[in-house]
N, C-alpha and C positions, 0 to 999 in steps of 0.2 A: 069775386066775393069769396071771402074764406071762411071753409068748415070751423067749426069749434071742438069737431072734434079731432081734425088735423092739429090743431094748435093746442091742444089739452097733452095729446102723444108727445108732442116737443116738447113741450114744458116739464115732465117726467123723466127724460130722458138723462138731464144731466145730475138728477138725485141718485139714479142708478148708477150711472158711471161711478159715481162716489162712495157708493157703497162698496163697488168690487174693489178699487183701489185701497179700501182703509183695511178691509180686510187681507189683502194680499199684504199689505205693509206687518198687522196682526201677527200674521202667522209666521211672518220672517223676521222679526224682532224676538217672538217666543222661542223659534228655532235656537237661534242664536243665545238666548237666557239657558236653555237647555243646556247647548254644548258646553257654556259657563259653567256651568253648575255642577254638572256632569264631572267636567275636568277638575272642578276645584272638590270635589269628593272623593275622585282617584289619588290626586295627588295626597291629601289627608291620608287617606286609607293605607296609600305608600311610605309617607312619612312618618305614620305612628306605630306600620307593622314594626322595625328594629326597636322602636318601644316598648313593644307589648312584649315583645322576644324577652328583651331583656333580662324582666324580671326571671323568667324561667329557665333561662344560661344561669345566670346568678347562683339561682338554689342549686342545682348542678352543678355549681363548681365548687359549692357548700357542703355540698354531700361529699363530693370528692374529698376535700382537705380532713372534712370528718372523719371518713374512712382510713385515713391515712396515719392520724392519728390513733384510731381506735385501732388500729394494727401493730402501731407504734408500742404502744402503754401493754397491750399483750404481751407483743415480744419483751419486754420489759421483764413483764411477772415473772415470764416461762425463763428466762436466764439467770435471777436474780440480781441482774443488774442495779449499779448506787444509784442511777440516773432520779433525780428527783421530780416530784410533776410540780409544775409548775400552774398549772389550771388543773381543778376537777370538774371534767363534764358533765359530774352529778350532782354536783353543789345545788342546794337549793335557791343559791341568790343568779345561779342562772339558768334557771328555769328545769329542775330537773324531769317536771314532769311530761315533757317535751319527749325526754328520751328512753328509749326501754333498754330494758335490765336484762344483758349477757343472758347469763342464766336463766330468764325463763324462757329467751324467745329466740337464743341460736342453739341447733344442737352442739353437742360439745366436739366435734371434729372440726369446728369453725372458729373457734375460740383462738385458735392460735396459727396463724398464717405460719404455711411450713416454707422452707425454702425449696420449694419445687415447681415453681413455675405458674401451680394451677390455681387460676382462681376460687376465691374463698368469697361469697355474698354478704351483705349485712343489710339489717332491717334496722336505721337509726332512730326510727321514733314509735313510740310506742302507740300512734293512732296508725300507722301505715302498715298494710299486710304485703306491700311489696317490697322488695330486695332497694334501696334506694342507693349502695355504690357496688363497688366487686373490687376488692382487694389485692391482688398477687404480690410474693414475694421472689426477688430471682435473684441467681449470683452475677455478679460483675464482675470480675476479676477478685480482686480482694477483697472488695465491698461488695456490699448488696442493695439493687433495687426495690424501693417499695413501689407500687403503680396502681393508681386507685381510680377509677372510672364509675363517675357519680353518675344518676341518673335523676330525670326531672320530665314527667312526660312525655313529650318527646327529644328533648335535647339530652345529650350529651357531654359530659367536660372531664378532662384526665388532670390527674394531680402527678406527680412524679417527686419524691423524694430519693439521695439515694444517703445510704447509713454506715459511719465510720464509729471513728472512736477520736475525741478532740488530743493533741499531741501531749505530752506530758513534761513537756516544760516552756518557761516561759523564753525570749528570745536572746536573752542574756546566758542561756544556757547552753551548755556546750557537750558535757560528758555526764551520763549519770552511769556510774557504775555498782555493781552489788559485791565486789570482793574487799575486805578490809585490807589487802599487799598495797604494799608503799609503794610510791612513784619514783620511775627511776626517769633520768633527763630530764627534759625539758617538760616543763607541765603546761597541759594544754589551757590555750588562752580563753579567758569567761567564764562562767561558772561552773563546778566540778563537784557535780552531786553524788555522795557516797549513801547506800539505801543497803536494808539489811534484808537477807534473803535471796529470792532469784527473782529476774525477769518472769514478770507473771503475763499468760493468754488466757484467754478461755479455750482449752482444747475440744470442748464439747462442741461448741461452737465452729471451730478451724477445720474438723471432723466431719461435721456435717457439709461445710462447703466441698469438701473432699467427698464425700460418700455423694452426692448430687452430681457432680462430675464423671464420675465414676459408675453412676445408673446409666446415665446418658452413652457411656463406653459399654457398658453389658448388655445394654437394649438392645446395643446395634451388633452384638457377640455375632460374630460367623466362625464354622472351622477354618476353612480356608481362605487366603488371601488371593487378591487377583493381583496383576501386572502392574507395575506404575504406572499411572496415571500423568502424562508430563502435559500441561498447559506452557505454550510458547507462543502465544499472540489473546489481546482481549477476547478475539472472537471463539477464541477455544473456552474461556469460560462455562460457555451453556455446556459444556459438558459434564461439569460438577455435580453429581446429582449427591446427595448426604444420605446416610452415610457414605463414605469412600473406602471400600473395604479392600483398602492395597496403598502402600504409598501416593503421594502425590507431591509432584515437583510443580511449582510453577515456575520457568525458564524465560528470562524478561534477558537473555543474554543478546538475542538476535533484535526482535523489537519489542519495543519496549510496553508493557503490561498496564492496562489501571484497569482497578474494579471498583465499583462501591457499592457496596450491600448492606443489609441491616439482620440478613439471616445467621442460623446458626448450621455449622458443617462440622462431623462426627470424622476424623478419618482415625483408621483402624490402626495404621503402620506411620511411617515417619511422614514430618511436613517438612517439606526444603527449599525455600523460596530464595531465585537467585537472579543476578541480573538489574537492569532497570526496571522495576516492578514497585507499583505504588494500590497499598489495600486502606481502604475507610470499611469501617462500621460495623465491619462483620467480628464473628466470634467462634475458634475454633478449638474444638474439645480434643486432642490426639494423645494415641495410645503411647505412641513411640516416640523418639527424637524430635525436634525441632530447630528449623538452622536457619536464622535471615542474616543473608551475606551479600558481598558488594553491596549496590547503589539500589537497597529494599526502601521504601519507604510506608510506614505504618501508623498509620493515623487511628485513634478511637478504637483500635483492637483489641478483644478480650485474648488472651490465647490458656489454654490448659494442658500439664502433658503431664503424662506418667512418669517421661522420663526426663531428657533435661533438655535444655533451651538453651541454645547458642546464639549470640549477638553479635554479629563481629562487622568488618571491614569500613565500609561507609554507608553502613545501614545508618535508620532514624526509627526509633520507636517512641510510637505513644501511645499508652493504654495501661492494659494491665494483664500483668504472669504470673502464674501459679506453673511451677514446675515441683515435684513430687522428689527430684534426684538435687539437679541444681542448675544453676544459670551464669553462664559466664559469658561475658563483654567484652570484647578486646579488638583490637586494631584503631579505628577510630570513629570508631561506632559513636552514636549520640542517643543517649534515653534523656527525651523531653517532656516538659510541662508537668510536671508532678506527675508522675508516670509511679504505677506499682508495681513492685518486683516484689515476688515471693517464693521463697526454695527451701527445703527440708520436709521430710516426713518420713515418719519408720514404716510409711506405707510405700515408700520405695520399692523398685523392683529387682526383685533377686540378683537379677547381674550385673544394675548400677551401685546396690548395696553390697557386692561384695568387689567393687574394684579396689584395685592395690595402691592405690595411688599413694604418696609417701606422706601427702601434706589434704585432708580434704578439707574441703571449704564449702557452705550449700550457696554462699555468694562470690564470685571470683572476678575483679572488677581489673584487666591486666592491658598493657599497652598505653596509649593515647586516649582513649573512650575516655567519655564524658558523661558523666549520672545527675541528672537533678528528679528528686521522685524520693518516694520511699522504700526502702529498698529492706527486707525482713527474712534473716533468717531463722528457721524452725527446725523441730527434732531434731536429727540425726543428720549431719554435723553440726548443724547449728551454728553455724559460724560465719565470718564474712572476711575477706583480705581483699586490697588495694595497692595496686604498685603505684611505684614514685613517679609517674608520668600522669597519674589518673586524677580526674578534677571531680568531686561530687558536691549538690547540692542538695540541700534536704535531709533525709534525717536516714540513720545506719541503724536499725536495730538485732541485734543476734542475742538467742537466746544463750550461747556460750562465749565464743572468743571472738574480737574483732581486732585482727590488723593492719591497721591504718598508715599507710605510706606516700600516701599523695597528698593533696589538699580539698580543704572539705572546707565548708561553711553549712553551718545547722547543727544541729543534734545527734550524737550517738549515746547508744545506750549498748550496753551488752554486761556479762556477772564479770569478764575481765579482759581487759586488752593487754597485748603482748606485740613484744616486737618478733613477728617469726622469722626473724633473719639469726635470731639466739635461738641453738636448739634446747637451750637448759631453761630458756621461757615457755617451751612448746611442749613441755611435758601434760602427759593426758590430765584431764580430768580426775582420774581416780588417782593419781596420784596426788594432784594436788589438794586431795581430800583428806591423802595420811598428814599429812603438815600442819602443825600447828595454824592460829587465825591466822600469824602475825607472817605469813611464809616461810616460817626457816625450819630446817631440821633437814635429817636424813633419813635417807627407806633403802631398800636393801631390792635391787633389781633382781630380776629371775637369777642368773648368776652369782648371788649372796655377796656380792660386793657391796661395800657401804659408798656411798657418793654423795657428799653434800648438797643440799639443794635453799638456794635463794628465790623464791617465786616474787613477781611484782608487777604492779601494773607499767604501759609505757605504750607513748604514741611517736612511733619516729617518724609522723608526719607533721602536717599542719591542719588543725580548725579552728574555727575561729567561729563568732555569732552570727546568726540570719534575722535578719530584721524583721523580716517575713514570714519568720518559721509556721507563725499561724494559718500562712495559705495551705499548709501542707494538713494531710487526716491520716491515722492509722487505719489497718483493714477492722473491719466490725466488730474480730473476734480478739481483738487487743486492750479490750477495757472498756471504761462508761460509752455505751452507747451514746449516738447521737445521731441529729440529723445535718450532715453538712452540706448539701443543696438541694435548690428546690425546683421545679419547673413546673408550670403548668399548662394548660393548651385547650 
């Protein structure tokens, strides 16, 4: 006989099984919705943050280009430069009241980005009490950097413009000269622009790149000098500390040299770079001499010297020089890529202003060498000469005499060419100022002899037009401002 209540207990038994089972199922199905869901909001969260970024890189790099501009339109006023605007950023039809007004809300030491390096703040709108880019103006060789570093929260964005002057003729153009003396030989091929007056700069301007140069050389003033410095392997490098208050050689004769830097190095005495030696990026301020010979190679270097710059053998340069004496080229040397060359100033120094040399030239382009760049002579001498072996591209401009003996394709400009292989063309300047417009007449040399004199212009080389000539920019301090490229980051 069986209990009932043995058989009530069985009967129960298989509802509870079923209950543990549906819930164990429950809870690992939910698990599992979890981890879905979970991931499908990470991954969302992952994919919309560069979204959300976005917008605030954006204004940041908005701020920046603004800055850059409003540094621009300054430097403008403070030059009086022709440069026309082409947008006003106070127009009411684009929202002027977005932006605040110079004047009531920068003090006035801000107003005008100097060329020294230091950054300058600006507050572009007029609901914001923060600083929204930071300005700097700096020099690059011939031109100058603007670098503008916007801000937005927390991000960051850099503008980079750098600023010339656009060339001053079109590519059909070949010679602008400013003397009204007749052509003697052969007239050079393409267009042959006659203008009245001199070769105009801004010296205010060419002055100030020089006086910035020149801080950076008195900062680092010491009485006395130390020992040469001779670098002859990359690993000598870390030796270089700036300033370098003594000569420095670097010696790529044994093995051979690369550095690539982005810094700037002050040396006090002469730089002489010789050997198999390869420099990117860097920029060097020297008080004294400058020599790149043999197999140098020079990529993106600024260089600056009080005195003068030497280019010779199988070097390669690119970048940009400012030499204060002058700069000569020869052997078969190569200045690449639109490279700038700049030489002359009465801020020359005493002992290269007063060498006796019989013929001076602040450009002297001799041998084999090969020039494409811009190449600009200033003050004192003023002038540029080329032998009959020497090939240039790009554009020749001298404030006085240019001449021209090899082959050229681009632009020269200068008040008069001469052939200096005639010494009765190469008479001074101030003589050719007692002479009638037309060139002719007689002057009475210190000896009171009378000597007839014929002055005229004359290229006893070859140029001819650059198709191209618009890749090429003058330096900053050469006329209407501009911006000729752009970078941003």
């Amino acid at each position: 006989m069986k209990l009932p209540s043995k058989k009530i207990d069985f009967l129960f038994l298989p509802a509870l099984s079923r209950r543990g089972s549906a819930m164990t199922l429950v809870l690992f199905f939910a698990s599992i919705g979890m981890i879905i869901v979970f991931s499908y909001l990470m991954h969302q969260m992952a994919y919309s943050k560069p979204s959300l970024r976005s917008p605030t890189s954006l204004q940041a790099l908005l701020n920046a280009r603004s800055g850059i501009y409003r540094a621009f339109y300054q430097i403008i006023d403070s030059t009086g430069s022709d440069t026309l605007r082409t947008i006003n950023p106070l127009d009411s039809l684009f929202g002027s009241e977005m932006f605040s007004d110079n004047k009531d809300t920068l003090p006035p030491e801000e107003l005008k980005p100097e060329l020294d390096g230091v950054p300058v703040a600006y507050s572009l709108f007029s609901d914001s009490s923060e600083e929204d880019c930071e300005v700097t103006l700096e020099p690059a060789g011939g031109k100058c950097r603007l670098v503008s570093v916007g801000h937005y929260k927390s991000v960051s964005r850099t503008a980079e413009a750098l600023l010339g002057c656009p060339i001053p003729a079109y590519p059909d153009t070949t010679v602008i000269y400013y003397s009204s003396y007749e052509w003697s030989g052969n007239k050079p091929l393409g267009t042959v622009v006659q203008k009245d007056g001199n070769p105009v700069f801004n010296s205010e301007w060419y002055n100030s790149l020089i006086d910035r140069y020149q801080t950076d050389l008195t900062d680092a003033d010491t009485l006395m000098l130390d020992p040469p410095l001779t670098i002859s392997s990359t690993s000598d490098i870390k030796k270089i500390k700036s300033p370098v208050n003594g000569p420095l050689l670097i010696d790529g004769s044994g093995i051979g040299i690369t550095w690539n830097d982005t810094g700037t190095y002050i040396i006090k005495s002469d730089l002489q770079i010789t050997g198999d030696v390869t420099l990117s990026g860097m920029r060097f301020i020297v008080a004294g001499e400058i020599k790149i010979l043999d197999k140098s190679n020079l990529a993106d270097v600024d260089l600056f010297t009080s005195s003068r710059l030497f280019i010779g053998d199988q070097s390669v340069f690119k970048g940009n020089a400012l030499a204060l004496h002058s700069i000569t080229v020869y052997g078969k040397a190569n200045i690449t890529d639109r490279s700038s060359l700049i030489a002359g100033s009465d801020r020359a120094s005493a002992k290269d202003a007063s060498s006796s040399d019989s013929l001076k030239f602040s450009l002297l382009f001799a041998e084999e060498s090969s020039i494409d760049g811009v190449c600009i002579a200033l003050g004192t001498p003023g002038s540029i000469k080329t032998d009959q072996t020497v090939s240039v591209r790009g554009i020749l401009w001298a404030k006085h005499l240019i001449c021209h003996r090899g082959t050229m394709k681009g632009c020269a400009v200068a008040t008069r060419f001469v052939d200096c292989d005639d010494p009765v063309q190469m008479a001074t300047d101030s003589l050719a100022g007692q002479l009638p417009a037309d060139g002719s007449g007689t002057t009475s040399p210190k000896d009171g002899g009378l000597v007839a004199l014929h002055l005229n212009n004359a290229i006893p080389g070859e140029i001819g037009p650059l198709e191209t000539i618009q890749d090429y920019a003058l330096p900053f301090f050469m006329g209407r401002l501009a911006i000729i490229s752009w970078k941003e980051r």
